[in-house]
C-alpha positions as CSV (number, residue, x, y, z in Angstrom):
1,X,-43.5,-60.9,48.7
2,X,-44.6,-60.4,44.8
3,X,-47.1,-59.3,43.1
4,X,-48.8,-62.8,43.0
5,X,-48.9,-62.6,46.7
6,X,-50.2,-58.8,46.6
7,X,-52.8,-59.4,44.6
8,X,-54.1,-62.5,46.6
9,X,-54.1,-61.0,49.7
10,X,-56.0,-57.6,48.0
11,X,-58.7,-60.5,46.9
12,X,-58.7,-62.1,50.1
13,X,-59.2,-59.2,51.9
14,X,-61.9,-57.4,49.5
15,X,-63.9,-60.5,49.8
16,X,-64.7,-59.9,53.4
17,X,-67.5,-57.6,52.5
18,X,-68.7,-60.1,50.1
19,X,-68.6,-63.1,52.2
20,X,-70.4,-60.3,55.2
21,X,-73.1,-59.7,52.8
22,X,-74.0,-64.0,52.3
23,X,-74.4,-63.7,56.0
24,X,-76.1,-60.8,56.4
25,X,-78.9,-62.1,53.5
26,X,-82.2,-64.0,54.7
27,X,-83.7,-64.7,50.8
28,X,-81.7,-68.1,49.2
29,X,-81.8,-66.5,46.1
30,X,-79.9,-63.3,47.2
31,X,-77.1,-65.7,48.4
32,X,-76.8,-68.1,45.6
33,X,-75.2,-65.5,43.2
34,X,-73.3,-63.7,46.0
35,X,-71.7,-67.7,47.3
36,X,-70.9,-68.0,43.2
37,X,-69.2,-64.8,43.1
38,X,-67.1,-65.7,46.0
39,X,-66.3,-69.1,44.5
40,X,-65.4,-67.3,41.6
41,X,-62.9,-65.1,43.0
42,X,-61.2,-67.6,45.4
43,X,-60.5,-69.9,42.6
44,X,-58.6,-66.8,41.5
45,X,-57.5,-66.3,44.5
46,X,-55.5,-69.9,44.5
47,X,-54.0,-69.6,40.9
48,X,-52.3,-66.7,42.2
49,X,-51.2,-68.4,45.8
50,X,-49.7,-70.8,43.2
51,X,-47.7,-68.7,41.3
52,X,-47.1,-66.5,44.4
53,X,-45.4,-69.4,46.0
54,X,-44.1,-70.9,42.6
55,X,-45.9,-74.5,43.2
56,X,-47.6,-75.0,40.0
57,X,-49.1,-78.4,41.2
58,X,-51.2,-76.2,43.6
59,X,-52.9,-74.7,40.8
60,X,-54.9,-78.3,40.6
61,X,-56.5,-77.2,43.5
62,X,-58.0,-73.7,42.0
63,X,-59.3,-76.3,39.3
64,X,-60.8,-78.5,41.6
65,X,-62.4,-75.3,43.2
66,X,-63.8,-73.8,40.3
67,X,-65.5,-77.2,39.2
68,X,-66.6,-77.9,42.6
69,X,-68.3,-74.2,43.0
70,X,-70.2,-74.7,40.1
71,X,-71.3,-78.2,41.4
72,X,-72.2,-76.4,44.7
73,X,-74.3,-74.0,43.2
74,X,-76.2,-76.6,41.6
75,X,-76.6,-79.0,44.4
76,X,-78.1,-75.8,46.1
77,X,-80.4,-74.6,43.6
78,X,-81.5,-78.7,43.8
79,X,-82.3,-79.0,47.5
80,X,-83.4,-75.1,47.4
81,X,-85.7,-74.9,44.8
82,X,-88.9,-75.1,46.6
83,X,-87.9,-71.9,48.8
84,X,-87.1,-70.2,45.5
85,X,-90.3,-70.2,44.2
């Protein structure tokens, strides 16, 4: 293993409590930043499975995660917005 792998795994397994804490939230607005956080740091997350496993044509995929996160939260905020008022 490197340190690409190291350090995804140390994301992967920190994000637990992050991931806990969507769960464990009743109010949509406490879990729209905590759901972008976590998008956030799995796109990370996938550049460095990439490198870790020396396939840069995975690293599309962290793209395609990143943009699609940010299209997420706003589909949510869309179709949420009543129960965030």
């Amino acid at each position: 293993m490197n340190v690409f792998l190291w350090a995804a795994t140390a994301l992967i397994v920190l994000q637990l409590p992050l991931l806990g804490q969507a769960f464990l939230l009743r109010s949509a607005l406490g879990v729209l930043p905590t759901l972008q956080a976590a998008g956030g740091i799995w796109t990370v997350t996938l550049v460095l499975l990439a490198q870790g496993f020396e396939r840069s044509a995975y690293t599309i995929l962290a793209v395609v995660a990143s943009l699609l996160t940010y299209a997420g939260g706003m589909v949510f905020v869309r179709f949420m917005e009543r129960e965030l008022d």
